[in-house]
C-alpha positions as CSV (number, residue, x, y, z in Angstrom):
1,X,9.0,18.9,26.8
2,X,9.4,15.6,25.3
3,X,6.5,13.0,25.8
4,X,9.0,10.0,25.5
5,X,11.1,11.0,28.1
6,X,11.0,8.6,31.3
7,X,11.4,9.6,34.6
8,X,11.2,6.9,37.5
9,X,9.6,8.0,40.8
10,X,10.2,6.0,44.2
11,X,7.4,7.1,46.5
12,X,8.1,5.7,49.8
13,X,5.3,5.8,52.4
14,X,4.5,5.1,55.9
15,X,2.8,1.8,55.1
16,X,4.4,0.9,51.2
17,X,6.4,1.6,48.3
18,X,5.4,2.9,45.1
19,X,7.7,2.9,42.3
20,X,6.0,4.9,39.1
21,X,7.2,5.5,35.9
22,X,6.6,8.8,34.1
23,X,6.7,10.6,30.7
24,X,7.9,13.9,29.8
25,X,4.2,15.2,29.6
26,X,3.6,14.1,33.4
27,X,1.3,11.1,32.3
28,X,2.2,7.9,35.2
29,X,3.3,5.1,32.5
30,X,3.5,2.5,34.9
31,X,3.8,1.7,38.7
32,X,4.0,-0.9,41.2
33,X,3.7,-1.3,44.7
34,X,3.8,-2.8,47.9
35,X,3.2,-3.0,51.0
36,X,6.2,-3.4,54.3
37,X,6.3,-4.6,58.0
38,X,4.7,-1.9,60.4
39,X,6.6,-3.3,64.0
40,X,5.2,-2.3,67.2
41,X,7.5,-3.6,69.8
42,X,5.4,-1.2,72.4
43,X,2.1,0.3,72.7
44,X,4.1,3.7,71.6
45,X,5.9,2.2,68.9
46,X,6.3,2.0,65.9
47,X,9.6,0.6,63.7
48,X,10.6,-0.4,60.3
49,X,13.0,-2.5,58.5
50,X,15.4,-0.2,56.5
51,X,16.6,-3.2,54.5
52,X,13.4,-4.7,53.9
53,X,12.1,-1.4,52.8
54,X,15.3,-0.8,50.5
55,X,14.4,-5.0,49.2
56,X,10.8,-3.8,48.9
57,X,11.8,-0.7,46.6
58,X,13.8,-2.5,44.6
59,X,11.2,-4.8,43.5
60,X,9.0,-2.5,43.0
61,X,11.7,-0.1,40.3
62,X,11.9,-3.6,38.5
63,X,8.0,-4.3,38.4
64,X,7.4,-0.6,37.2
65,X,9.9,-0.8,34.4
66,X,9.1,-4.2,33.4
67,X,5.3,-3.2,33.2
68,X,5.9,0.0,30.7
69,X,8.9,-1.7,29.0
70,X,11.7,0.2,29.7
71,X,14.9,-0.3,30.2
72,X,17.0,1.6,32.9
73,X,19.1,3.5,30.4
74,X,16.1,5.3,29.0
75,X,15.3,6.9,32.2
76,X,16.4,10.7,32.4
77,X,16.6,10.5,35.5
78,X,15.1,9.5,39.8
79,X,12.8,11.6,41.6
80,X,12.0,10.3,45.4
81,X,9.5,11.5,47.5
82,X,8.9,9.6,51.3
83,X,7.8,9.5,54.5
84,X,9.1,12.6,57.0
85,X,11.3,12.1,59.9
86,X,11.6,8.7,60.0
87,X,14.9,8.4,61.7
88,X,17.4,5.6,59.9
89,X,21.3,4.7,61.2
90,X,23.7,2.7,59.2
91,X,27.2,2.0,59.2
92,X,29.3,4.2,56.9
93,X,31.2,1.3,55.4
94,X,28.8,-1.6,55.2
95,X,25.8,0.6,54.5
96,X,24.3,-2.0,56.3
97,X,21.1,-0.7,59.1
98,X,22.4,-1.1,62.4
99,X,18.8,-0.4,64.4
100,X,15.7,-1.0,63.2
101,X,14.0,2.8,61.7
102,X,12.1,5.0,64.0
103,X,8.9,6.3,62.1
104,X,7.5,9.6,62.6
105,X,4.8,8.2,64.6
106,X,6.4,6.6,67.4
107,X,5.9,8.3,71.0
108,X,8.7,6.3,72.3
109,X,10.7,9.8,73.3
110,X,7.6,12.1,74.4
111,X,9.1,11.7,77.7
112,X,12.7,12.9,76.7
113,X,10.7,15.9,74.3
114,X,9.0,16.5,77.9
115,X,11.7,17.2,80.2
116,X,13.6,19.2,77.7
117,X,10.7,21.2,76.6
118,X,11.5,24.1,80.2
119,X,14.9,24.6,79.1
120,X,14.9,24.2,75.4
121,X,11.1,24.6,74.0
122,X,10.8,28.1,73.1
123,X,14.6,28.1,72.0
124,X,14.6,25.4,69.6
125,X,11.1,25.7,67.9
126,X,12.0,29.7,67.2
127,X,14.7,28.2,65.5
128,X,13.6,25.1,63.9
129,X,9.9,26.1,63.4
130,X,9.1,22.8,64.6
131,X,7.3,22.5,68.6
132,X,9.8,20.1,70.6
133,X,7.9,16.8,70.2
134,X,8.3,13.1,69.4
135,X,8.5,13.4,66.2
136,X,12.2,15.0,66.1
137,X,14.9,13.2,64.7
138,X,17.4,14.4,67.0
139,X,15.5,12.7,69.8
140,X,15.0,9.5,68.1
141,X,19.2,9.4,67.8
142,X,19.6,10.2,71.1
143,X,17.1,7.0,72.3
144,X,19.1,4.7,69.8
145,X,22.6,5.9,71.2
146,X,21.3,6.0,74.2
147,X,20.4,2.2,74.2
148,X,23.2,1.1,73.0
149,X,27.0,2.2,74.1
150,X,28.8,0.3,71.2
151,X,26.5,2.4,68.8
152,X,27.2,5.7,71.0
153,X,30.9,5.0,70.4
154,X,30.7,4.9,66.9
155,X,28.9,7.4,66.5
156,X,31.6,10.1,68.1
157,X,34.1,8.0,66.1
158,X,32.2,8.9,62.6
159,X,31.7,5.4,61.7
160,X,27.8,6.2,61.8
161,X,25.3,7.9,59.1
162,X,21.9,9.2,59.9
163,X,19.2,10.1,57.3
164,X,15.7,10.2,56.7
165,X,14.4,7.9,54.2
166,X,15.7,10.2,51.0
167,X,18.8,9.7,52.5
168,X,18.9,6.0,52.8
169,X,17.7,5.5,49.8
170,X,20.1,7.6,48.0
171,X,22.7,5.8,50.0
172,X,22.0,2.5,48.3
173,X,20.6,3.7,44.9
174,X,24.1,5.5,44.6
175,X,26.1,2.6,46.1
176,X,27.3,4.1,49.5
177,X,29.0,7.1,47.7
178,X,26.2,10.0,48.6
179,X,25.5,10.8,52.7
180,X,22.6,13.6,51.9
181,X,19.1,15.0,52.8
182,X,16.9,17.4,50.8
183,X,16.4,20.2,52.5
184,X,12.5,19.7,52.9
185,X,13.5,16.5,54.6
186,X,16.1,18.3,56.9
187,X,13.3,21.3,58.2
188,X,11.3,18.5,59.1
189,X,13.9,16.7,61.4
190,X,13.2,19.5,63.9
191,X,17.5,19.7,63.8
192,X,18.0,22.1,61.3
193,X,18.2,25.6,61.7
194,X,16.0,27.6,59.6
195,X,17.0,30.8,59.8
196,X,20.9,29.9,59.9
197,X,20.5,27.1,57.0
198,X,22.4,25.1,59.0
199,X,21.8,21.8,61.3
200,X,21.1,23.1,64.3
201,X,24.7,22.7,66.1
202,X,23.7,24.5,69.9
203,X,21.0,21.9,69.7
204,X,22.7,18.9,68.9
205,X,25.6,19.3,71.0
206,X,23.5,20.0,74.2
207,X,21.9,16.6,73.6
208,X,25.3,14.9,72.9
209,X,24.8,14.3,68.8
210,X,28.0,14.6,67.0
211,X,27.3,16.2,63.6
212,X,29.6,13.9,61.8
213,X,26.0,11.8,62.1
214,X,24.6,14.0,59.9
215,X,24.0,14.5,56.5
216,X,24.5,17.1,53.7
217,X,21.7,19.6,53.0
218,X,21.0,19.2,49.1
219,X,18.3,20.9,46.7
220,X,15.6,18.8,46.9
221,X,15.4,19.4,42.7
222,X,18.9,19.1,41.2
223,X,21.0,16.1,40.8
224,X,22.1,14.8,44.2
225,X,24.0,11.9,42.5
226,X,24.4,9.0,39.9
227,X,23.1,5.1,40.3
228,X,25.6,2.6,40.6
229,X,25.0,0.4,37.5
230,X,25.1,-2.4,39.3
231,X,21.8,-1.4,41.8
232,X,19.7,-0.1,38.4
233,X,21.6,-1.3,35.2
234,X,22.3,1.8,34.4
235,X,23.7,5.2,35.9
236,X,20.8,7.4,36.5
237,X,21.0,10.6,37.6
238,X,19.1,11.3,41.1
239,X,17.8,14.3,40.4
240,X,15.1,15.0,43.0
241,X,14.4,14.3,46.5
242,X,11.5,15.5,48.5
243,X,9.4,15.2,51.6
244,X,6.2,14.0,50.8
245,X,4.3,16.8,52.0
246,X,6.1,19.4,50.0
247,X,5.9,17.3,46.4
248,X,2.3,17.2,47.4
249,X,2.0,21.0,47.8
250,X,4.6,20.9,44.3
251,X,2.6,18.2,43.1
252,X,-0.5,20.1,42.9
253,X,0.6,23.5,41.6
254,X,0.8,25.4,44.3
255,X,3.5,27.1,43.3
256,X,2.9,30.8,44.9
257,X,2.3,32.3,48.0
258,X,-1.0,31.7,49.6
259,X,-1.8,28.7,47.7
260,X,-3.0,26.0,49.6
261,X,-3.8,22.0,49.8
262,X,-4.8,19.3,52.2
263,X,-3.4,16.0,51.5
264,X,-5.6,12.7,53.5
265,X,-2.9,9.9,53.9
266,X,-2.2,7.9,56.9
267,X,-2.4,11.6,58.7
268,X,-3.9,14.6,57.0
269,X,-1.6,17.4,56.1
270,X,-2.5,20.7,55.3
271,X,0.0,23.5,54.0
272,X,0.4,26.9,52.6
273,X,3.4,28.2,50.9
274,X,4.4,31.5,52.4
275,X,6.9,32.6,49.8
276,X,10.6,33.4,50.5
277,X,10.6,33.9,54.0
278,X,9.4,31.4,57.0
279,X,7.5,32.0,59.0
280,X,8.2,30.9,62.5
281,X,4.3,30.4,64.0
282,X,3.2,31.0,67.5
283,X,0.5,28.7,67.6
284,X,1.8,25.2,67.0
285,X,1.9,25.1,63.5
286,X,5.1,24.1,62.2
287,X,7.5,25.4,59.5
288,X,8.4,23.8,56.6
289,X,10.8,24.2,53.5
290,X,8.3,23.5,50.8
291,X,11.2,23.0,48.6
292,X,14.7,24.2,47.5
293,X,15.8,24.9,43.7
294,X,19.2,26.7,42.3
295,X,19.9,27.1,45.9
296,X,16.4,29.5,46.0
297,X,13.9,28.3,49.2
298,X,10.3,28.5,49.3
299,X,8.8,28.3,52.6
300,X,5.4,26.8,53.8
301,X,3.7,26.6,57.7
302,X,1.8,23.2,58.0
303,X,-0.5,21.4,60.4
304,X,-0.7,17.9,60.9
305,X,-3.1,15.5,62.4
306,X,-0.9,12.5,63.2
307,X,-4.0,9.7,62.6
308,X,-6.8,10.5,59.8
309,X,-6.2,8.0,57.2
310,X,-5.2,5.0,60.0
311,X,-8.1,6.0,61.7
312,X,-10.6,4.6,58.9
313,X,-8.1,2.0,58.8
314,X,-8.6,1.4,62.6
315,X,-12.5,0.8,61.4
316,X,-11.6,-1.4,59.2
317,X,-8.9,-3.4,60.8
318,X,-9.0,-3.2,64.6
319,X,-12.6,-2.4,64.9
320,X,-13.5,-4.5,62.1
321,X,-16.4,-2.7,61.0
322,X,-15.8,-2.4,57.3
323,X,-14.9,-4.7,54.5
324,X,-13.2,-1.7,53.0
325,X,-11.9,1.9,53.5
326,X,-14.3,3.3,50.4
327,X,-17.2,1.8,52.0
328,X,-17.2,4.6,54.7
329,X,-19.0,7.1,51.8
330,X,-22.0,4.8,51.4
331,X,-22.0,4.3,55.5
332,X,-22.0,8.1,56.0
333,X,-24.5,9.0,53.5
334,X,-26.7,6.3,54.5
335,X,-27.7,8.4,58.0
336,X,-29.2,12.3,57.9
337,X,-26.7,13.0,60.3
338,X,-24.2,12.4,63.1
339,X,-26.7,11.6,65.7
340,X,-24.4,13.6,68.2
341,X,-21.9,11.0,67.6
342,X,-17.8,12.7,67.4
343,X,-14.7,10.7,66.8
344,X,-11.3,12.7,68.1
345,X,-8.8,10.5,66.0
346,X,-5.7,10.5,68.4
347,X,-4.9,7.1,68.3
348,X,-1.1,8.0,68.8
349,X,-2.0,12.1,70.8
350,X,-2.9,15.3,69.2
351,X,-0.7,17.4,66.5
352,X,-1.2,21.0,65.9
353,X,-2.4,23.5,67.6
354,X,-2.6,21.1,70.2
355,X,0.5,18.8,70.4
356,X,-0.5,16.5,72.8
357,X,1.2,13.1,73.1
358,X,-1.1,11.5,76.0
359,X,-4.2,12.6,74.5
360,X,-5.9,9.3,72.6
361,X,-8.7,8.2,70.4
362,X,-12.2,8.9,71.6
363,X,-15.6,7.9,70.5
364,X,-18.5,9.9,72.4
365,X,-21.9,10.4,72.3
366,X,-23.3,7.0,71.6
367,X,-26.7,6.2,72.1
368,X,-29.2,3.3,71.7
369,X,-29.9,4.8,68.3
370,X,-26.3,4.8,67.3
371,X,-25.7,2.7,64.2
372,X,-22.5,1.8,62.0
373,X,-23.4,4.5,59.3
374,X,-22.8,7.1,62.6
375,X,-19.9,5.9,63.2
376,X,-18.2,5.8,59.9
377,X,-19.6,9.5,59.6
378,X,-18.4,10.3,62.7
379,X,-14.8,9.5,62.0
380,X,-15.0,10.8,58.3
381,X,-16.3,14.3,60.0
382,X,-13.5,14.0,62.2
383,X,-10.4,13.8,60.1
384,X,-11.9,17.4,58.8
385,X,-12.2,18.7,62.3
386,X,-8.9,18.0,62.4
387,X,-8.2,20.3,59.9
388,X,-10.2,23.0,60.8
389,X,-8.2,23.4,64.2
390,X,-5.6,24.9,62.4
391,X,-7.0,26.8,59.3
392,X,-8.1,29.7,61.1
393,X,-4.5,29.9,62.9
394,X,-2.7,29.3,59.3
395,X,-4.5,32.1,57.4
396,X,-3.6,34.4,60.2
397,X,0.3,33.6,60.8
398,X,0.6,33.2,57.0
399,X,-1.0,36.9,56.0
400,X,-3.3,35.6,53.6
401,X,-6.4,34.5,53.8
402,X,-7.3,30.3,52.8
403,X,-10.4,30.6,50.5
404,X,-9.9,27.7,48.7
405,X,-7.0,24.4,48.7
406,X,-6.4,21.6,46.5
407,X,-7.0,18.0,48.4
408,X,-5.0,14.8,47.1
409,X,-4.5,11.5,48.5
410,X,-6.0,8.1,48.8
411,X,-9.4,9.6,50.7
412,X,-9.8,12.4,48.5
413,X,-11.2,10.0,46.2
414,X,-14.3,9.9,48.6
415,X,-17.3,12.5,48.2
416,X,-18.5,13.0,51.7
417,X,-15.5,14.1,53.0
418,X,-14.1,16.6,50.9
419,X,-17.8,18.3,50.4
420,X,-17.8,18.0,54.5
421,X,-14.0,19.5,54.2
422,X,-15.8,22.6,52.1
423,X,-18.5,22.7,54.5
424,X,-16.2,22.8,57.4
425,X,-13.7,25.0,56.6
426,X,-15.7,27.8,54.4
427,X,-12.9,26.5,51.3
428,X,-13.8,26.0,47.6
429,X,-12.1,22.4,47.4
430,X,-10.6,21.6,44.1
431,X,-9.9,17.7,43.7
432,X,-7.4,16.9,40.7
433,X,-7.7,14.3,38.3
434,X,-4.7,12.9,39.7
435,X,-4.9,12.3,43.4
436,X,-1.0,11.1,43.5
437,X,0.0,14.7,43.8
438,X,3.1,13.5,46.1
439,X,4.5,11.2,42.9
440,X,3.7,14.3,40.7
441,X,5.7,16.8,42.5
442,X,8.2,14.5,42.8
443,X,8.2,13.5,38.8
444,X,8.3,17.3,38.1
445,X,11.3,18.6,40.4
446,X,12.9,15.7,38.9
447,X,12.0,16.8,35.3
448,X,12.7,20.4,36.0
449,X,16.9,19.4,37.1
450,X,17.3,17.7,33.4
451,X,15.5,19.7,31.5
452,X,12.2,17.9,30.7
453,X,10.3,21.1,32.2
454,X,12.0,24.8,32.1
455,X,9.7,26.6,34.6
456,X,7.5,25.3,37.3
457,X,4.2,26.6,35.3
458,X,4.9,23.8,32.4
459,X,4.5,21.2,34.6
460,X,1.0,21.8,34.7
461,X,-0.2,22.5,31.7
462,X,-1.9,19.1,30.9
463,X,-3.4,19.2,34.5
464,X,-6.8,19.6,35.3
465,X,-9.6,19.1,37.9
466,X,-11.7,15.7,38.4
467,X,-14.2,18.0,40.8
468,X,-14.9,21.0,42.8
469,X,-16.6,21.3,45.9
470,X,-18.3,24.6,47.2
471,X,-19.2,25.4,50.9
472,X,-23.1,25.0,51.7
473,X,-23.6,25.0,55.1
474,X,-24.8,27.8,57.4
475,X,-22.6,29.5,59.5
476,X,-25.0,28.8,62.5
477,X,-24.6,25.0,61.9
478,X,-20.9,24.8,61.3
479,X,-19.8,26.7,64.6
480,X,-22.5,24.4,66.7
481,X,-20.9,21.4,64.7
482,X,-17.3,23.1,65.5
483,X,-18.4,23.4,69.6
484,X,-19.6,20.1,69.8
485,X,-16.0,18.5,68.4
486,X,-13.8,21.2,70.9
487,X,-15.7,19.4,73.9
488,X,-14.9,16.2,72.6
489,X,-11.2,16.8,72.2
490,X,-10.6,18.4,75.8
491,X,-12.1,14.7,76.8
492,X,-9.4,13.3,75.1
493,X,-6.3,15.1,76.5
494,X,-4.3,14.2,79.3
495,X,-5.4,10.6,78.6
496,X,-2.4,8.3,78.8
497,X,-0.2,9.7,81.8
């Protein structure tokens, strides 16, 4: 462990970029970031620019260097963590995008997912451990291809590349030489075959995907390739790549099975590692690779609510009843309760255990006395009932009971929800002093594949907690609670047929 080592992190997220700049004790130097185009060409979707996120990330390495002063040569090498599933094509030769990116959060092929589901459902989440849904990668190729006949033809001719956004970014970082995923990033496709350690070919080739499309399953910690000098002034070694949601569950030492965390972003994540073999759930959750090292994979389950984060957002933005996010802990303090007032956050359907794509936002129980602190509480309360649909389910598919979870992200920062989150879900909640857990997992796997780190227990040695929040409400009160926000969400299914 060196403390003036470097280690550059590109965190790519659903909204921005973050590029941060480590040293060899885990301490962020420096970072930068910046916000990209969110385009919704329809009601159901949602698109981004690959190059304009690739121009985006490159300003952002150069800020973050600039700011700490160092030079590109220093750095011992790239860690990236991004956004899951986002679905991105480019042509082999140019490396140029040829469609715009399809972001996890698009519903544009819940119809497709739907008339498969009879014959292929069961099938293909037994083998993916993912539930046939929007969200698969496979599914966003096929609507691309489907389009457009030019691109289908050069697809079957090879002249295509698909990755998630680890893989484009490698692309470019390494100059068009490296066509590869991590192999967090390929479990969460919903194309890759977990219990063969394979892409999923019976899948693919019923749906018409040529697996010349696809890329090579890498170690999300070991070095995946080498800059061009000419895109960072220097050759770097790439030497982790990660889904954000597994550098998270890295990120914040939970390193064993049974450990747990939460992480509130644009959706709130919540994931257990299992250990050494997945488990393949029966209730909706999905199954994840946490991570893969020396070849060696962990395995976690997951649930997901698609809109938590873009729900406060929504207050802020669409409904425009905040000045800012952070002012929703003053608003939700500032009433004794609820006032019978639920928010069911399914702006864009309902993930796990539910996984309904026409189910939609709902706002219920409003009354003369209902004022804007209500509301705000309301929706705070409901990114944690959110949670709490699938805890119960994840402690019993995973073996182990979940008695207390680390919670990261931008809205762990806020009070009222994570001592609601304790409340809710019966969990001791342990908030670190560095929320950025994704950048930090990241920044370690990195550090662990050139030696900056030798086991996974150094990393977090200079780690600690900012606060810890204990459970304090009667079991009476948090089943009525849990009742009242089960009614609400079976009023919000079946919406948007």
């Amino acid at each position: 462990m060196r403390s003036d080592s470097r280690l550059l992190v590109i965190d790519e997220g659903t909204t921005g970029t973050r590029a941060l700049v480590f040293d060899g004790i885990g301490r962020v130097r420096s970072q930068a970031y910046s916000e990209f185009t969110q385009y919704h060409p329809g009601r159901d979707r949602v698109e981004h620019d690959p190059e304009e996120i690739w121009q985006v990330t490159c300003a952002c390495i150069t800020q973050a260097l600039h700011d700490c002063g160092t030079e590109p040569r220093e750095l011992a090498g790239i860690g990236i963590t991004n956004q899951r599933a986002t679905t991105v094509l480019w042509d082999r030769t140019t490396g140029a995008a040829v469609a715009p990116a399809i972001v996890w959060q698009d519903l544009r092929t819940a119809g497709m997912a739907t008339r498969l589901a009879p014959t292929w459902g069961q099938t293909v989440q037994a083998r993916t451990g993912w539930t046939l849904a929007p969200v698969y990668s496979s599914l966003s190729l096929c609507w691309i291809l489907d389009g457009d006949k030019d691109l289908a033809r050069r697809a079957e001719a090879g002249e295509l590349a698909f990755g998630t956004i680890d893989s484009w970014l490698t692309h470019r970082l390494t100059g068009g030489k490296v066509h590869a995923i991590s192999a967090s990033n390929a479990a969460v496709t919903g194309s890759y075959d977990l219990l063969a350690s394979s892409w999923y070919s019976d899948w693919l080739g019923a749906i018409g995907l040529p697996l010349s499309l696809f890329p090579e399953v890498v170690d999300d910690s070991g070095i995946i390739g080498t800059t061009e000098a000419g895109v960072v002034a220097a050759a770097v070694p790439i030497a982790a790549a990660i889904a954000d949601q597994s550098a998270a569950l890295f990120g914040q030492g939970c390193v064993h099975p049974g450990d747990a965390k939460s992480t509130h972003g644009t959706g709130t994540f919540l994931d257990v590692n299992v250990g050494s073999e997945p488990v393949i759930s029966q209730h909706g959750l999905s199954s994840i690779i946490a991570w893969r090292r020396h070849g060696i994979t962990t395995y976690g389950l997951e649930g997901y609510a698609p809109v938590t984060g873009a729900a406060v957002q929504w207050l802020r933005d669409g409904a425009e009843l905040l000045g800012s996010a952070a002012e929703t802990e003053d608003l939700a303090r500032s009433v004794e309760d609820n006032n019978g007032v639920y928010f069911v956050p399914a702006l864009t359907g309902l993930g796990a255990p539910s996984w309904d794509s026409s189910a939609r936002g709902l706002l219920i129980g409003i009354s003369p006395g209902t004022s804007r602190g209500h509301i705000a509480r309301a929706v705070l309360e409901g990114i944690v009932y959110s949670i709490k649909d699938f805890i119960d389910l994840m402690s019993e598919e995973s073996g182990r009971p979940i008695t207390s979870m680390r919670a990261d992200g931008g809205a762990a920062a806020n009070n009222f929800l994570l001592q609601f989150q304790a409340d809710m879900l019966d969990v001791t909640i342990h908030r670190p002093a560095n929320v950025e857990a994704t950048a930090s997992g990241a920044a370690y796997l990195a550090g662990l594949a050139v030696g900056i780190w030798a086991e996974p227990e150094d990393c977090f040695r200079q780690t600690g907690d900012d606060a810890v929040f204990t459970p304090s409400l009667d079991i009476e009160s948090r089943g009525a609670n849990y009742a009242q926000w089960q009614r609400a969400v079976g009023r919000a299914k079946g919406w948007a047929v």
